[in-house]
Residue frames relative to the residue before (quaternion, step in Angstrom):
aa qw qx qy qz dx dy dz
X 1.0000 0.0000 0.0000 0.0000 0.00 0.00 0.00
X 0.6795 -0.5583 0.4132 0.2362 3.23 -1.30 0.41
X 0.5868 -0.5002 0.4330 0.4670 3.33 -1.10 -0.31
X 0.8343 0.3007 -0.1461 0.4383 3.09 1.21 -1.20
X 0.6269 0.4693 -0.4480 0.4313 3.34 0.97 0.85
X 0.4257 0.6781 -0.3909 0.4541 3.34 1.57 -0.48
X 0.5594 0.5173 -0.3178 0.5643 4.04 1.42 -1.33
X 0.6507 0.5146 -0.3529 0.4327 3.77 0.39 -0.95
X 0.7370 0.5017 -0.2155 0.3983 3.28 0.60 -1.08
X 0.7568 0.3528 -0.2239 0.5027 3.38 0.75 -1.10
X 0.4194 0.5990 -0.4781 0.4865 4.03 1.55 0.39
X 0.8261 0.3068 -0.2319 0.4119 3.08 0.69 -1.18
X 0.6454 0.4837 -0.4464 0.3875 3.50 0.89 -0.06
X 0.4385 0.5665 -0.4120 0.5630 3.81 1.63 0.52
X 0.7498 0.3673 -0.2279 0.5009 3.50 0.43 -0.72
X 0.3309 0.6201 -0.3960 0.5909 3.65 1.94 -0.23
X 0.8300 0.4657 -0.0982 0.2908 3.21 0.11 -1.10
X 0.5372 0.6053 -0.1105 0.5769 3.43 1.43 -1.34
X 0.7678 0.4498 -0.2376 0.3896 3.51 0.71 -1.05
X 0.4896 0.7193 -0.2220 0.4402 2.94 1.77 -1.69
X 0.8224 0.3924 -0.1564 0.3811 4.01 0.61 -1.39
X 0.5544 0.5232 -0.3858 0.5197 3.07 1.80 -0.92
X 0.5379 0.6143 -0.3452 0.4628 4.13 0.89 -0.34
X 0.8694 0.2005 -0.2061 0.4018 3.48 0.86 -0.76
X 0.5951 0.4530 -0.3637 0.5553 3.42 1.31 0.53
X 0.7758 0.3929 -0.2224 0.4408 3.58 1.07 0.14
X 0.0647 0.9628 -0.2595 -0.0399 2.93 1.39 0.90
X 0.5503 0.4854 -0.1083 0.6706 3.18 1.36 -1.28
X 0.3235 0.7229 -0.5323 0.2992 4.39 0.51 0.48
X 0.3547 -0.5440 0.6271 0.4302 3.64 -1.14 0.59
X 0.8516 0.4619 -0.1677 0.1826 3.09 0.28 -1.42
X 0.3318 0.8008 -0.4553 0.2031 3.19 1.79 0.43
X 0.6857 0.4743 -0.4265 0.3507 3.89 1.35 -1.25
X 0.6805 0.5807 -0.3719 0.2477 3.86 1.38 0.15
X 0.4225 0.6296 -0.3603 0.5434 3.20 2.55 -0.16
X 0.4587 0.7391 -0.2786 0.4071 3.51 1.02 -1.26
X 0.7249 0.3841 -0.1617 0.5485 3.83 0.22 -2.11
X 0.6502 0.5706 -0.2851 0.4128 3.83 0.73 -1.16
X 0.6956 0.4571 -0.3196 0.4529 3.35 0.54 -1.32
X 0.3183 0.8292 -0.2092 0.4091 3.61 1.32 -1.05
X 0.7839 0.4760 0.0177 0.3983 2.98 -0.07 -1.83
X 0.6479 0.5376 -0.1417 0.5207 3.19 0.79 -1.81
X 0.8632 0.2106 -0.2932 0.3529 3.73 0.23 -1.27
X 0.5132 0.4952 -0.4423 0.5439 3.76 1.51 -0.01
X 0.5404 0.4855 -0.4022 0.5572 4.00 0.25 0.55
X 0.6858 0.3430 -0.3367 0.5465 3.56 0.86 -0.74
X 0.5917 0.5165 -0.4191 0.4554 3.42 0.59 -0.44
X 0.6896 0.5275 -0.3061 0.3906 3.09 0.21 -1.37
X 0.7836 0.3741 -0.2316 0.4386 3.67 1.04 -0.54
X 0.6450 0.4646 -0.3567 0.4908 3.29 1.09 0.10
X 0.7489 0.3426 -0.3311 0.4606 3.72 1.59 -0.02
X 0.7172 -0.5029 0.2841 0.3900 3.34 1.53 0.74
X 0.7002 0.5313 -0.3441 0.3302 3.63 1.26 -0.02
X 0.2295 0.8243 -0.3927 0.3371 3.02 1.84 0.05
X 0.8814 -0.0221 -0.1088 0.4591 3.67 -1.25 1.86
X 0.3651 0.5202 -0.6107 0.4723 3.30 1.48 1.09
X 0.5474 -0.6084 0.5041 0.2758 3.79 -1.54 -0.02
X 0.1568 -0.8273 0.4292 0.3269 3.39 0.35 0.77
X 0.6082 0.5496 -0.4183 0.3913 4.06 0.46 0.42
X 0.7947 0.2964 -0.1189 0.5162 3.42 1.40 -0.98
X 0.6796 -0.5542 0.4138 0.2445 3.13 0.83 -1.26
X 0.6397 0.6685 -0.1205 0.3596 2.74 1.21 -1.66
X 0.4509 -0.5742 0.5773 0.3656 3.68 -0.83 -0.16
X 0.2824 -0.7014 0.6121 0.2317 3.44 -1.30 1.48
X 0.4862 -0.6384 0.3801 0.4600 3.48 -0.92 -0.55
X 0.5891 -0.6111 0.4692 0.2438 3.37 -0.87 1.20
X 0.8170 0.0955 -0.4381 0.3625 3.45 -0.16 -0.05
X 0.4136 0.6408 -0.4842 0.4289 3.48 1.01 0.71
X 0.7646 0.4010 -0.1103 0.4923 3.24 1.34 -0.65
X 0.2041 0.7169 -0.4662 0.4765 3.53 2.12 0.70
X 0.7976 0.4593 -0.1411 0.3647 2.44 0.30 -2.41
X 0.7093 -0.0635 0.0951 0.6955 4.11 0.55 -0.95
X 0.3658 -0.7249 0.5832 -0.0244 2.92 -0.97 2.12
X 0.5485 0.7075 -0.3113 0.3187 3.54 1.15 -1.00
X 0.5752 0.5604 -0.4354 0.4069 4.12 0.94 -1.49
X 0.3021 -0.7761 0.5483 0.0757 2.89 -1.21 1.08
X 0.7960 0.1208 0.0061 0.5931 3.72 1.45 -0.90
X 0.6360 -0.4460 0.3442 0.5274 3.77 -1.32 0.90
X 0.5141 0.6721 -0.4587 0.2714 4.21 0.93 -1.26
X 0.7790 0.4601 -0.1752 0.3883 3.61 1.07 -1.62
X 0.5026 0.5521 -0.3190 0.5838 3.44 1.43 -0.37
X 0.6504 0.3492 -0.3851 0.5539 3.93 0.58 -0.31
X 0.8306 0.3739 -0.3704 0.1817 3.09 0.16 -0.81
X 0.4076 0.7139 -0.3011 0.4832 3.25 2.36 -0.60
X 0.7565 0.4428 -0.3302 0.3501 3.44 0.80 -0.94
X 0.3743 0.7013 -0.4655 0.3892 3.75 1.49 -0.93
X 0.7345 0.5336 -0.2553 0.3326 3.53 0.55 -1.45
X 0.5874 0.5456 -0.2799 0.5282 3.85 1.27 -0.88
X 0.7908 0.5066 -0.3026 0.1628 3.93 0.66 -0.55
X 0.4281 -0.7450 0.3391 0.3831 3.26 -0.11 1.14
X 0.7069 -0.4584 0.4560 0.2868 3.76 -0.99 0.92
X 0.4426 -0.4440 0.6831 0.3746 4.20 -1.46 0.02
X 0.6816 0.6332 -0.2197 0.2934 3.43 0.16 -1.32
């Protein structure tokens, strides 16, 4: 691994980790089935980086862009990057 995925990796195995505790002290949480989907996330990304598929699209293939994928390592397809981006545009209004 890189330098800069080795940083990616060892974010997400903190936030791997963070999520992991916030699961066992909040047992009785609404919001546990959304720590649950997150944590998820987190350890398929670590995988994905430790078998080299890391910032592929998992529908196409293609290469996402990497510093889109600094910032949130988690997006899995080009679909989540549109739909992330809908959210950044500033309104007519």
């Amino acid at each position: 691994m890189n330098s800069t995925v080795e940083k990616l990796y060892t974010e997400l195995r903190l936030t791997q980790i963070e999520l992991a505790t916030t699961l066992r002290v909040k047992r009785d949480s609404k919001i546990n089935k959304y720590i649950e989907e997150e944590l998820k996330d987190v350890e398929e990304t670590m995988q994905k980086l430790e078998s080299g598929n890391f910032g592929m699209c998992e529908m196409s293939g293609e290469l996402l862009p990497f510093d889109l994928l600094e910032m949130i390592p988690t997006i899995r397809t080009k679909s989540d990057i549109n739909s992330i981006q809908s959210y950044y545009r500033k309104s007519i209004h």
